[in-house]
C-alpha positions in Angstrom: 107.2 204.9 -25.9 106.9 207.3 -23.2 107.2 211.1 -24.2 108.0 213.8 -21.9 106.5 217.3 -22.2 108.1 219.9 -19.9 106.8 223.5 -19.1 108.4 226.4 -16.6 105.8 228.0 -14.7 105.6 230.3 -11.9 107.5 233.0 -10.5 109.2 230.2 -8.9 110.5 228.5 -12.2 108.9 225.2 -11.7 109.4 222.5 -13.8 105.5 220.9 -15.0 106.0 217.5 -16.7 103.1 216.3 -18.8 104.1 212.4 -19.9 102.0 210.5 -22.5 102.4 207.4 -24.6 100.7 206.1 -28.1 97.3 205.6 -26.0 97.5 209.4 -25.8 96.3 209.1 -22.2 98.8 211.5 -20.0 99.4 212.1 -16.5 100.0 215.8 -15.3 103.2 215.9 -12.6 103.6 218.8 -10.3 100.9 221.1 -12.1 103.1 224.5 -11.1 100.8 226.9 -13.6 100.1 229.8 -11.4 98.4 232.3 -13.5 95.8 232.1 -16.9 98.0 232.2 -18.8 100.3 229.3 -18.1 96.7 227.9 -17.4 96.0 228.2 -21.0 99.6 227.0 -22.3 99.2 224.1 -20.4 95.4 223.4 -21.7 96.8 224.4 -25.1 99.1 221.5 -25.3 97.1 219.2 -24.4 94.3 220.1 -26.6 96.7 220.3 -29.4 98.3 216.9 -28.8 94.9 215.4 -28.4 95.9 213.9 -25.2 93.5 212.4 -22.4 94.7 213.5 -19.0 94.1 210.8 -16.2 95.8 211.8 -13.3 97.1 214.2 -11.1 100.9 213.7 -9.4 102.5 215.3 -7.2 106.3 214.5 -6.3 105.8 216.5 -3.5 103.3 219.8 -1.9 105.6 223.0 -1.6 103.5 226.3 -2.9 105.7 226.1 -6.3 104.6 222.9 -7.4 100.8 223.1 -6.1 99.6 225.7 -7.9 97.7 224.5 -10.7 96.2 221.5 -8.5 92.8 222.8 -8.3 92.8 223.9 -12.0 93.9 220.3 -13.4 91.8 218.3 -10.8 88.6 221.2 -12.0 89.7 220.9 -15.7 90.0 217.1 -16.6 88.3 216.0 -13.7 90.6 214.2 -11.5 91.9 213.2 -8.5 95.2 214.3 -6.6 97.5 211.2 -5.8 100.8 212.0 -3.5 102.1 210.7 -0.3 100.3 211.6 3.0 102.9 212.2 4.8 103.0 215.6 2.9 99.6 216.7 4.0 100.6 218.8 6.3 101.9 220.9 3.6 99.6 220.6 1.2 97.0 221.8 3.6 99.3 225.0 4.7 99.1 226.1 0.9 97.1 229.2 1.1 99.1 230.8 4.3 102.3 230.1 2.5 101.0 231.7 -0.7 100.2 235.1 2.1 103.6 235.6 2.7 105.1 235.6 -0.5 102.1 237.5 -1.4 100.5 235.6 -3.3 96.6 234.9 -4.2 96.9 230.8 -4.3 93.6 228.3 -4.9 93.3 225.9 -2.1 94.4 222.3 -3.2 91.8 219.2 -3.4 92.1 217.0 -0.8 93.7 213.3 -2.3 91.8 210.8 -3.3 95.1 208.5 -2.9 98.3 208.3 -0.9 101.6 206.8 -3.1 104.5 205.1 -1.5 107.6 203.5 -2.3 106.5 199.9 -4.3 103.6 201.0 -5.5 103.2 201.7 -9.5 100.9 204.3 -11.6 99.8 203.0 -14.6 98.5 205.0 -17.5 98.4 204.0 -21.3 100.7 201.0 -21.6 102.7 203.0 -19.3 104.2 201.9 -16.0 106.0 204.3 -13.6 107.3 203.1 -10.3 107.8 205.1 -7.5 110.5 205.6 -4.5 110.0 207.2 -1.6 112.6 210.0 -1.0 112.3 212.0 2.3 114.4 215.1 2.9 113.4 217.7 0.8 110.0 217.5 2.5 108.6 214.5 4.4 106.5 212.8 1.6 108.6 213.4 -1.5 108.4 210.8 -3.7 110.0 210.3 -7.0 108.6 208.6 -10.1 110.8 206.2 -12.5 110.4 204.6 -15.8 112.7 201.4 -15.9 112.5 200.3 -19.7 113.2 204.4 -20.8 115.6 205.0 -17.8 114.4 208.1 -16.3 113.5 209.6 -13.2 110.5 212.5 -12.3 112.7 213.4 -9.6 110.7 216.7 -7.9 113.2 218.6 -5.4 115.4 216.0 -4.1 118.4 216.2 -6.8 119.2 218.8 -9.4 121.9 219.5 -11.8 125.0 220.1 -9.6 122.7 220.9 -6.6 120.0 219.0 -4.2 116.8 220.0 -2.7 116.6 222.4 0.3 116.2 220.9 3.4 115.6 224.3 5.4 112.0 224.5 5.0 109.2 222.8 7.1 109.6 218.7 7.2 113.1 218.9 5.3 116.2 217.3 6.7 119.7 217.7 5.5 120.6 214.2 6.5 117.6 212.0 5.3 117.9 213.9 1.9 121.2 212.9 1.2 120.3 209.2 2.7 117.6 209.8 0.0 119.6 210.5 -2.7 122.2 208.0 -1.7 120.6 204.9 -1.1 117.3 205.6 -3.2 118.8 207.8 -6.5 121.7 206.4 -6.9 121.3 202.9 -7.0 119.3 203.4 -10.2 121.9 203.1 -13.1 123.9 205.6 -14.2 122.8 206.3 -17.5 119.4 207.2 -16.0 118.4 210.7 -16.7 116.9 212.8 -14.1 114.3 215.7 -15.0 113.9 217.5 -11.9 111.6 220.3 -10.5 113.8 223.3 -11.1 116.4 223.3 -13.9 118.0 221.4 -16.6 118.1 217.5 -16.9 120.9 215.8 -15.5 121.7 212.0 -15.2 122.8 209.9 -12.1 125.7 208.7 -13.3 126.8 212.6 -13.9 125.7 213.5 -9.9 127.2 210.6 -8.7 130.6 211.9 -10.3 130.5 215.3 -9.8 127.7 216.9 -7.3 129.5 218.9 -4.8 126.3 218.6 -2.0 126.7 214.6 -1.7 129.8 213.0 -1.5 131.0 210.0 -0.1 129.2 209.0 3.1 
């Protein structure tokens, strides 16, 4: 059984998802721990759970969900996996972090690019992943069939969607996105996005004002 471990970091209110099974090994998603001491609360859990980190994720590279990169990858030794086609933001890290004022670690580079079809594997843990563009150009979402959830990063929220207004976004190929990737997973999957409470697609499909009918 995969359990899911959830922590808001960041002046940004980020959503960090730590996710282990019975093996105990864990993967770290979207490491948003910006100063020591969400540093330590993250470290804290994971030391107290007795888990065995072994890999870095990143649904996508915005500033907010960055942060703690180069702390995990320093920390449990290992190696950022996201799509490439967000490199160009995760290289543009530390001149975002100056104008919101902020002091921000340079990520590590990857060490390998995820796309739609392929699957991480950790523990006796399988997550597959789909590749959803909108919210930035390599956003990528992480699903568990057999539990029926969905790491969902920026792309949908509760009652909301991702912003498409910053660099790489797109108003149209999120909501293709969320339309033709999201939703056809069943409804009574739950979604635990970046910012925000859980939701479920069956509940967005229904009721999210920001999609609609095409």
């Amino acid at each position: 059984m995969v359990r899911i471990a959830s922590f808001i970091f960041s002046p940004f209110s980020e959503n960090t998802y730590v996710l282990y099974d019975d093996t105990r090994d864990c993967v770290i998603i979207d490491p948003g721990c910006y100063n020591d001491t969400e540093r330590a609360e993250l470290a804290d859990f994971i030391a107290r759970e007795e888990l065995k980190p072994v890999k870095l994720l990143n649904t996508h590279c915005h500033i907010d969900h960055v942060f703690g990169n180069r702390f995990v990858a320093d920390k449990w030794g290992l190696g950022l996996e996201m799509n490439k086609n967000d490199l160009d933001t995760l290289h543009a890290l530390v001149s975002v972090g100056h104008l919101y004022e902020l002091n921000v670690e340079p990520s590590p580079e990857p060490v390998a690019f995820l796309d739609e079809g392929d699957k991480v594997k950790f523990g006796e843990t399988i997550l597959e992943i789909l590749f959803t563009p909108g919210h930035s150009k390599g956003s990528i979402c992480f699903y568990h069939r057999e539990q029926k959830f969905v790491i969902g990063g920026d792309v949908l929220f509760h009652g909301s969607i991702g912003r498409s207004d910053l660099p790489g976004g797109d108003h149209e190929t999120l909501l293709s996105s969320i339309r033709n990737k999201l939703f056809r997973l069943p409804d009574d999957f739950t979604v635990f996005s970046g910012h925000g409470p859980e939701t479920t697609i069956g509940y967005e499909k229904r009721s999210n004002p920001f999609v609609g009918e095409e």
